[in-house]
C-alpha positions as CSV (number, residue, x, y, z in Angstrom):
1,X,3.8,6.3,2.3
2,X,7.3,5.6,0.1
3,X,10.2,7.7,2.5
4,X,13.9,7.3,3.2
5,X,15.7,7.9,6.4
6,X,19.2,9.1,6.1
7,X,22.1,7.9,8.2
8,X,21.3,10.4,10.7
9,X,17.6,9.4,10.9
10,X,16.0,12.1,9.2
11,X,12.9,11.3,7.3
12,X,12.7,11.9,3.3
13,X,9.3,12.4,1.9
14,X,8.6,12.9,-1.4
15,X,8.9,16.4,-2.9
16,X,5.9,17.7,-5.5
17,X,7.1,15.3,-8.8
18,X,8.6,12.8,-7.1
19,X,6.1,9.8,-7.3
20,X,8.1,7.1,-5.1
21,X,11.9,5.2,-4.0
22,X,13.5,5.7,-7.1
23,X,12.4,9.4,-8.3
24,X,13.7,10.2,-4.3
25,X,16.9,8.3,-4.9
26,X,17.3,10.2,-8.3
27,X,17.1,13.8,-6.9
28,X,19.1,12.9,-4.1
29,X,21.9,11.7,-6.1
30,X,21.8,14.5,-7.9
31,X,20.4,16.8,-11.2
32,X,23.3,14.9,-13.3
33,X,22.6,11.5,-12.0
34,X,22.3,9.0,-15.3
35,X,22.0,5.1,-13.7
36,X,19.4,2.6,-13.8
37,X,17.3,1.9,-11.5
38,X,19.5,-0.6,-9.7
39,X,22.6,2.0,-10.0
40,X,20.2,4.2,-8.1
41,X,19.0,2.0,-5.2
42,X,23.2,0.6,-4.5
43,X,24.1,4.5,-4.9
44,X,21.2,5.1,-2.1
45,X,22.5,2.4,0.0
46,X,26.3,2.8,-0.1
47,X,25.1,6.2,1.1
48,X,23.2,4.6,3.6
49,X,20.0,5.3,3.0
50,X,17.2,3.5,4.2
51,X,14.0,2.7,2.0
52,X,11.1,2.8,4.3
53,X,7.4,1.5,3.6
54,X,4.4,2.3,5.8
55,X,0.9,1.6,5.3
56,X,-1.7,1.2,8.5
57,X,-0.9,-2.3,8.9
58,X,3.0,-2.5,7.7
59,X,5.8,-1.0,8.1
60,X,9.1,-2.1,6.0
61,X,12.6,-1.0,6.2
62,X,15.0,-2.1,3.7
63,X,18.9,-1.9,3.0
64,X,21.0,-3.8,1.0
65,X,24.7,-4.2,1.3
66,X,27.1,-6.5,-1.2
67,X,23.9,-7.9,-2.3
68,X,22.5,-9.1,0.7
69,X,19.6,-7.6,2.9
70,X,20.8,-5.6,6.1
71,X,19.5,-6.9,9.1
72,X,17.0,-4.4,11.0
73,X,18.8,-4.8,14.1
74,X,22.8,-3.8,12.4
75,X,21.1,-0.3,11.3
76,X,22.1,2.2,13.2
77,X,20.0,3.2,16.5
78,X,19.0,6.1,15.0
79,X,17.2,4.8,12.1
80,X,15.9,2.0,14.0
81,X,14.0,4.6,16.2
């Protein structure tokens, strides 16, 4: 399962359409939104959003800020949880 968490901790799951990450990022950003793909994921994380990953055996959390991975434990508490 593809979701994000915002800054407050809710959870994003994909609406009907919305096949994964970047189709998320894309309606979150907005009807008018026009970047790439890596436009999309730096818009999502100066917002910061958090790009989640889970599968029975995995789960991945992932942020990026100034081009460099954020640390799971500088998120905030409540996406953490």
């Amino acid at each position: 399962m593809k979701l994000y968490l915002s800054q407050d901790g809710s959870v994003r799951a994909p609406a009907p359409g919305e096949h994964g990450h970047l189709d998320m990022g894309r309606t979150i950003l907005g009807s008018g939104w026009q970047g790439d793909v890596e436009d999309t994921y730096t818009s999502m994380w100066s917002a910061g959003w958090v790009r989640v990953v889970e599968s029975p055996d995995m789960l991945e959390a992932e942020q990026w800020r100034d081009g460099k991975p954020v640390a799971f434990t500088d998120l905030p508490s409540v996406q953490r949880d």
